[in-house]
C-alpha positions in Angstrom: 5.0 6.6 -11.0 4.0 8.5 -7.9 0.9 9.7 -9.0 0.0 6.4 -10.4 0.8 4.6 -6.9 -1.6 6.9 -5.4 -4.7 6.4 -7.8 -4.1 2.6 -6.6 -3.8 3.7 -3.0 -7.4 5.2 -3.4 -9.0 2.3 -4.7 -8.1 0.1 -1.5 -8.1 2.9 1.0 -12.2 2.4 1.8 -11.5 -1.4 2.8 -9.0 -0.6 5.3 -11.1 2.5 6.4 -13.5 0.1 7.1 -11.6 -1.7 9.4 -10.3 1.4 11.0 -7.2 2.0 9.3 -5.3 3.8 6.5 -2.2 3.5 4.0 0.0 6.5 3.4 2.6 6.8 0.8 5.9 7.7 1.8 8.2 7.2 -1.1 8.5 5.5 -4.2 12.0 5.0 -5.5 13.1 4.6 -8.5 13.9 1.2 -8.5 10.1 0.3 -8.3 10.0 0.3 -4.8 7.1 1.6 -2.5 7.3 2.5 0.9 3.9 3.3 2.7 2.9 3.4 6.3 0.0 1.7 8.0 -1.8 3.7 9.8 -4.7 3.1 12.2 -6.0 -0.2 13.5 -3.9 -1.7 10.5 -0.5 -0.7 11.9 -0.9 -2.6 14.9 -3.1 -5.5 13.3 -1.4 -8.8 13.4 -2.8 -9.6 9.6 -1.1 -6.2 8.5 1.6 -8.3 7.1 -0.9 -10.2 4.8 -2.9 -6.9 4.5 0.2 -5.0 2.7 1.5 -8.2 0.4 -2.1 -9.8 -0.6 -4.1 -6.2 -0.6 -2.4 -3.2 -1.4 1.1 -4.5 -2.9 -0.9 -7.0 -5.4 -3.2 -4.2 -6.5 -0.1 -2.0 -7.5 1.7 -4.2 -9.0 -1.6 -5.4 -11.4 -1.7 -2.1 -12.8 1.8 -0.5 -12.5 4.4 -3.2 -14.0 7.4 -0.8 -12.9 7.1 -1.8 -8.8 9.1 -4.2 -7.6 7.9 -4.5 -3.9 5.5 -2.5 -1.3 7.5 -2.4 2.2 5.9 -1.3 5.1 8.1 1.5 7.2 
């Protein structure tokens, strides 16, 4: 599931670059949970929240049914 989280990670990763920011990946566990971490203007942005849940956690879970959640550590 890894790999696949990161292919997804890709696809958003120029619209936060655009805004000066990044995502990393930290872990995926196996209970379809992804942890990434902000980097950038978007760890300190006060839409981050909205940026994780609307942007980057709705695109993985459209196309990997196996996550659960994207958390922000």
């Amino acid at each position: 599931m890894k790999e696949e989280v990161l292919k997804v990670l890709e696809q958003v990763r120029p619209a936060l670059q655009n805004d000066g920011g990044d995502v990393e990946l930290v872990e995926v566990t196996e209970d379809g949970i992804v942890k990434v971490r902000l980097k950038g203007a978007c760890g300190s942005c006060p839409m981050s929240t909205m940026t994780l849940k609307m942007g980057i956690e709705s695109a993985i879970k459209a196309q990997i049914p196996g996550v659960k959640e994207v958390v922000q550590v």
